[in-house]
N, C-alpha and C positions, 0 to 999 in steps of 0.2 A: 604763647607759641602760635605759629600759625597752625589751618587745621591739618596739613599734612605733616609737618612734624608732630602733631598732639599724637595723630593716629599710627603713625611710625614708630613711639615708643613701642621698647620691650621692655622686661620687666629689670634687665640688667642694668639697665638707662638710669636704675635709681640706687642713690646713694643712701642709705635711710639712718646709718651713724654720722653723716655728715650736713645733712637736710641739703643733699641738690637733687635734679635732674640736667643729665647729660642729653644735650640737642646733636644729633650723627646723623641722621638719616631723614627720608622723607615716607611717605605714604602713595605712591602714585594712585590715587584715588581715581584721577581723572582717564587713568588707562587701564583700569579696571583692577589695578593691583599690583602689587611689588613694590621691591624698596629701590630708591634712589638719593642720586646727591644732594645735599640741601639748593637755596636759591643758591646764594654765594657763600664764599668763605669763612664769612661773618658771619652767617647763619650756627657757624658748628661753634659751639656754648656749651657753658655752664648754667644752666638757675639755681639758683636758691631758692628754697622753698622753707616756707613756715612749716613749726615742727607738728602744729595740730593737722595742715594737710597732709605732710607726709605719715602721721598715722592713720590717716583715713585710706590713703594709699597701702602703707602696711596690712592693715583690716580685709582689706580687695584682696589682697593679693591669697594671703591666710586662706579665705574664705571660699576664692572663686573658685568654679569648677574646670580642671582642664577640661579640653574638647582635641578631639582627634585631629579636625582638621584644622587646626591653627599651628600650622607647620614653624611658620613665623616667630611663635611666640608672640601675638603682639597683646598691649596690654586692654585696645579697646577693638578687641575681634568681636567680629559679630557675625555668627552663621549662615543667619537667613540674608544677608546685605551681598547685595554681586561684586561688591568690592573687599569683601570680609571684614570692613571694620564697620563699627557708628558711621553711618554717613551726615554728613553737617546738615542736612534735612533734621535728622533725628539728634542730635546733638541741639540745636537752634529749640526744638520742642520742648527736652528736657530742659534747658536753661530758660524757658518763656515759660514753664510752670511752675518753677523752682520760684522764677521773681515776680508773676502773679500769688504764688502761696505765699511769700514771705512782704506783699505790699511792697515791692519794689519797683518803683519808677525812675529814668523811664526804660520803658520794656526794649535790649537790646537782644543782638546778635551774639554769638561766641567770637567774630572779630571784634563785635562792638567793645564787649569784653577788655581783648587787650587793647584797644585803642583808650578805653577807661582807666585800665593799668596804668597806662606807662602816661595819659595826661594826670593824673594823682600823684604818680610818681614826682613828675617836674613839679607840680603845683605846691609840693612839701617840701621842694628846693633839694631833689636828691640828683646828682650831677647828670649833666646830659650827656656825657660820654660813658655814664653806667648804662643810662637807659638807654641808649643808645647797641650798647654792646647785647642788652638784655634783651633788647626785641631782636636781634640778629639782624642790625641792618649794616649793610656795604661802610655806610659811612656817617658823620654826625652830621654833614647837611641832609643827609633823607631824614634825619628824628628834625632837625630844626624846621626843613620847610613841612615836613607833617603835623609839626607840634605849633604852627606857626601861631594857631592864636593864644594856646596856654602861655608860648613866650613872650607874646604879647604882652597879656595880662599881669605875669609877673614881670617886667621892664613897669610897667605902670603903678604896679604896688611896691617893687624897689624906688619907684622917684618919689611916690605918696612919705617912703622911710626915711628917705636921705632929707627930703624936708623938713620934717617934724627934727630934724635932726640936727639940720641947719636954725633953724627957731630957737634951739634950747643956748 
């Protein structure tokens, strides 16, 4: 997700007998707060999600404490922050300790993140019009010219296949 939709869930957003989350809204972060439309159309999704994250999600939810002033409901408020939620400052932190503690290089961003996603995603040959729908973008030329060198790469190990394939 991008960071205004992460921070624009509420808790209803998740499906947790079905492993998705629902993409509705946005996070106006930039304007100090409230909810808004997504970028486009495309934006408004479904994900799936693995069943181990959605019980780490389930665990959050159990566990956290309400607070008064999260009128919202949202699921990543934050009190002391001028915009109530994690700001991608402190989101980028938590995620650069997480992959310093666990030896993972190289050390990215939470866009990096999905931009990781979704080239693993193509790189494992999962279709480029899921992934495409998955990142919420307008269209499959934005995932193609963004994804431009992963597709690259597999056009070049698709012709490495068809070779070896022509030999036999």
């Amino acid at each position: 997700m991008r960071y205004g939709e992460l921070v624009g869930l509420i808790e209803t957003d998740f499906n947790f007998k079905e492993s998705f989350i629902r993409v509705e809204r946005q996070w106006k972060y930039k304007e100090g707060g409230g909810f808004s439309g997504l970028k486009n159309e495309s934006s408004e999704r479904t994900i799936t999600i693995d069943t181990e994250t959605m019980l780490l999600f389930k665990k959050f939810f159990k566990y956290r404490t309400s607070h008064s002033d999260n009128q919202y409901q949202l699921v990543f408020f934050e009190d002391t922050s001028d915009i109530l939620v994690v700001t991608n400052d402190r989101l980028n932190d938590v995620l650069l300790a997480a992959l310093k503690h666990l030896k993972i290089t190289p050390l990215i961003t939470a866009h990096g993140l999905r931009h990781t996603h979704a080239s693993i995603l193509l790189f494992e040959e999962v279709n480029l019009i899921y992934v495409s729908e998955r990142l919420g973008h307008s269209s499959i030329e934005i995932t193609s010219s963004t994804y431009a060198h992963v597709l690259k790469k597999l056009r070049e190990r698709d012709s490495r296949k068809q070779q070896m394939y022509l030999k036999r």
